[in-house]
LUMTI-580987 format. One line per 3 residues: number of its first residue (from 1); their letters; for each residue z, x, y of N, C-alpha, C. Coordinates in nm, 4 decimals, decimal comma. Atoms other than C-alpha are relative to their C-alpha. Example, Ala and Ser with C-alpha at 12.3 -4.5 7.8 and 13.67 -1.06 7.14 Angstrom:
1> as> 0,0000:0,0890:-0,1190:0,7800:1,2300:-0,4500:0,0000:0,0900:0,1200 ~ -0,0060:-0,0820:-0,1190:0,7140:1,3670:-0,1060:0,0730:-0,0770:0,1090
END
This chain:
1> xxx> -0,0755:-0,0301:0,1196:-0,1149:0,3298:1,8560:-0,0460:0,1363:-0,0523 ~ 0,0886:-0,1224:0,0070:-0,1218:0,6802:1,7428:0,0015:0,0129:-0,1170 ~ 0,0138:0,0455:0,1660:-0,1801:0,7698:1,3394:0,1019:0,0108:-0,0373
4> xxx> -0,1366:0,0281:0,0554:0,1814:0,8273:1,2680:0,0052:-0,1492:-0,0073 ~ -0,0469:0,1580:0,0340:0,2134:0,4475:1,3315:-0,0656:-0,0010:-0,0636 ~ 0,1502:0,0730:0,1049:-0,1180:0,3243:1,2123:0,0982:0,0200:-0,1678
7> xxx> -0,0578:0,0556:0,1731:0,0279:0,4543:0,8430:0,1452:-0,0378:-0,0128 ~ -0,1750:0,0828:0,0131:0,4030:0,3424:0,9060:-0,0491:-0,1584:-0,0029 ~ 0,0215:0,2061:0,0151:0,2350:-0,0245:0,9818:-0,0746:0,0144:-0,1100
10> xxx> 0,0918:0,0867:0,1666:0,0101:-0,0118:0,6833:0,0903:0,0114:-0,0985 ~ -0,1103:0,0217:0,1004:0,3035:0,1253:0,4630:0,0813:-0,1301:0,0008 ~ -0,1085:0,1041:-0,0365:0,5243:-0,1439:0,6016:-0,0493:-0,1148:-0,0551
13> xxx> 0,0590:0,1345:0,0476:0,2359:-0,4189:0,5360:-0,0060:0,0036:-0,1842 ~ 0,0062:0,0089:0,0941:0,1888:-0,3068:0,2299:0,1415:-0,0195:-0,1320 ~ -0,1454:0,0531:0,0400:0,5704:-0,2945:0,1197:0,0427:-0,1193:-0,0373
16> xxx> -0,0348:0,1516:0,0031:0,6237:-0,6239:0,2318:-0,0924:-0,0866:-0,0933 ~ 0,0334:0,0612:0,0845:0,3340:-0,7614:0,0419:0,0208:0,0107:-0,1360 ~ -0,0649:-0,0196:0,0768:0,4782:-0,6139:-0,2192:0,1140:-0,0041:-0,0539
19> xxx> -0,2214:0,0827:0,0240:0,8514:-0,7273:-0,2148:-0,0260:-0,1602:-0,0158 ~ 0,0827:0,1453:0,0094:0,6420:-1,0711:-0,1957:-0,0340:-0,0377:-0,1112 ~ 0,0563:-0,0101:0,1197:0,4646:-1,0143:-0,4939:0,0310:-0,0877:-0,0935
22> xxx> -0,0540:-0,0339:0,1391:0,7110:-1,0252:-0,7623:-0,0438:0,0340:-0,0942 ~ 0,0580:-0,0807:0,0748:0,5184:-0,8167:-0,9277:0,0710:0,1066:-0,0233 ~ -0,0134:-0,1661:0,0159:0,5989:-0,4965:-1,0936:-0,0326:0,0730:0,0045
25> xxx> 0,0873:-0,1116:-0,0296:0,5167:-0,1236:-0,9975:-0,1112:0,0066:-0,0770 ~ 0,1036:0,0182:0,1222:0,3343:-0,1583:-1,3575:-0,1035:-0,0525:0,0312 ~ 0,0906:0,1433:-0,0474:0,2062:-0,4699:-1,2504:-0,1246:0,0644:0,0792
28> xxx> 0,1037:-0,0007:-0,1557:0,0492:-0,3539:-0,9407:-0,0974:0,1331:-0,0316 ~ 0,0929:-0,1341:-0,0011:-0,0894:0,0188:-1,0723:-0,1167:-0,0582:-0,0691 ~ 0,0839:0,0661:0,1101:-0,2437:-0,2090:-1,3500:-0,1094:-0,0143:0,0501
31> xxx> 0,1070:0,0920:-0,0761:-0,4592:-0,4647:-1,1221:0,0065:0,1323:0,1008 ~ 0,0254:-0,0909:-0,0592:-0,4766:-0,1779:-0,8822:-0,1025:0,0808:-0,0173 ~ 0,0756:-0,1126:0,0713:-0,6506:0,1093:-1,1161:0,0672:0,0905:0,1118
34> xxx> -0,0140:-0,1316:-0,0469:-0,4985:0,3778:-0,9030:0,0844:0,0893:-0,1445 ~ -0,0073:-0,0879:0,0781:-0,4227:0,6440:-1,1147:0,1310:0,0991:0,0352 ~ -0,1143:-0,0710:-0,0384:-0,0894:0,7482:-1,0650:0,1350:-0,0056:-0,0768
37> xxx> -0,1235:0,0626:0,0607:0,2811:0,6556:-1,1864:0,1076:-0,0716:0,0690 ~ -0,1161:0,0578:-0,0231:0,5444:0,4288:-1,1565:0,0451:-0,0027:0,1784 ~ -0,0858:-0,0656:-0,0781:0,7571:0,6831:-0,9186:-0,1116:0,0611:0,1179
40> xxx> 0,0508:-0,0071:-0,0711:0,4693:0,7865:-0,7258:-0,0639:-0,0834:0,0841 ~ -0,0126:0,1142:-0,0255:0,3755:0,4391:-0,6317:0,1036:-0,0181:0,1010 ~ -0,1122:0,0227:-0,0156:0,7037:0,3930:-0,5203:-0,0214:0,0500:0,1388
43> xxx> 0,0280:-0,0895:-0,1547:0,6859:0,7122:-0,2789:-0,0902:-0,1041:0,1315 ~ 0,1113:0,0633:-0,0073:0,3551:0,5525:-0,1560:0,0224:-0,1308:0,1138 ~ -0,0297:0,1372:-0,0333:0,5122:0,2326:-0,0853:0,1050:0,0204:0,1161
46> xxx> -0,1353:-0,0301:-0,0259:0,8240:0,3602:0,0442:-0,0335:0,1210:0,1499 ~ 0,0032:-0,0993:-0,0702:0,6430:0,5749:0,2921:0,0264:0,1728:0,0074 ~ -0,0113:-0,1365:0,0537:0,7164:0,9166:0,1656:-0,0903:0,0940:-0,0633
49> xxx> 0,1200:-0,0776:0,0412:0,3759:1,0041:0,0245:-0,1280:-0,0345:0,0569 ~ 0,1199:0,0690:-0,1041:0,0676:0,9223:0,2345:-0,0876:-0,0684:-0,1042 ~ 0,0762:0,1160:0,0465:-0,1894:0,6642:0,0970:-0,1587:0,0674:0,0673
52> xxx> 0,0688:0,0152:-0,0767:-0,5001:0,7342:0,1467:-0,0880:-0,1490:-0,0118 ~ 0,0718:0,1659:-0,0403:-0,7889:0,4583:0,2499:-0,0242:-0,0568:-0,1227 ~ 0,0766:0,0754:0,0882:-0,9440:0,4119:-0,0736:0,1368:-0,0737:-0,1130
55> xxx> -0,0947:0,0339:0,0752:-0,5953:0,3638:-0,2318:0,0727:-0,1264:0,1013 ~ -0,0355:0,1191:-0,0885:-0,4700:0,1137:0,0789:-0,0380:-0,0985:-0,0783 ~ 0,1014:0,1004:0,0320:-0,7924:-0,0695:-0,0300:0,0447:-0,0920:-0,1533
58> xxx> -0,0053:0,0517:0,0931:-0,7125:-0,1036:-0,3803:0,1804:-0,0423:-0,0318 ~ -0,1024:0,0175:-0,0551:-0,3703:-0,1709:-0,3095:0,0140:-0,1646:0,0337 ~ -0,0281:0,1348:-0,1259:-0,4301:-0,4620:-0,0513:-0,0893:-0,0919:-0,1075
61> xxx> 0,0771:0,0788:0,0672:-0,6897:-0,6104:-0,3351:0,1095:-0,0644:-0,1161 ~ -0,1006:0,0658:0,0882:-0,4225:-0,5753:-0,6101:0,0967:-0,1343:0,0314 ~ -0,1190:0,0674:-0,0853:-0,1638:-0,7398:-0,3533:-0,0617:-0,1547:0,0471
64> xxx> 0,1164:0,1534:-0,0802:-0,4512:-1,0297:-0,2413:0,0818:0,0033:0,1594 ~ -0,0376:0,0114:-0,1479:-0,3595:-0,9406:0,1275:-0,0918:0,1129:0,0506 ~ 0,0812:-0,1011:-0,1205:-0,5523:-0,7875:0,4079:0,0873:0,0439:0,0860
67> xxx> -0,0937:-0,0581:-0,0913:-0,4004:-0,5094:0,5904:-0,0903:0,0423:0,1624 ~ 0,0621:-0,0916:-0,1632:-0,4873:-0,3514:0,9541:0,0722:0,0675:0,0399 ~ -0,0898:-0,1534:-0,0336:-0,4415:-0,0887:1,1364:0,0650:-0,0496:0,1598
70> xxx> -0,0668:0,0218:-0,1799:-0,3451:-0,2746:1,4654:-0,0876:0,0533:0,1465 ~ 0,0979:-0,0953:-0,0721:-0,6564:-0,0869:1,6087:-0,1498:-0,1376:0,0028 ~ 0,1889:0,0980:0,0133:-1,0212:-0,3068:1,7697:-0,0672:0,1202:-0,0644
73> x> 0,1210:-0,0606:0,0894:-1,2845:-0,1913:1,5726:-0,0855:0,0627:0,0708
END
């Protein structure tokens, strides 16, 4: 898998745990703490703005799901 995927599958996981949710963007920056907005979130989610790790992390905590990269350790 090369890193283009790697962050298309973590966007994707993270999407979906997030269409799951029913939570709101609010919701999720809230329990999150990332420091961002709404609409940038969104991007984020939506694949259009890269993520980095420490934001995945707090992300996949807000979301109560564990993501991967599809990669052995």
């Amino acid at each position: 898998m090369q890193d283009g995927d790697v962050a298309k599958a973590l966007h994707a996981q993270l999407r979906a745990a997030f269409d799951a949710s029913g939570l709101t963007m609010g919701q999720v920056l809230a329990l999150s703490g990332l420091e961002c907005d709404e609409s940038s979130l969104g991007r984020k989610l939506n694949g259009k703005q890269l993520l980095r790790a420490d934001e995945c992390e707090a992300l996949a905590a807000a979301l109560r799901v564990k993501i991967t990269t599809g990669r052995a350790a």
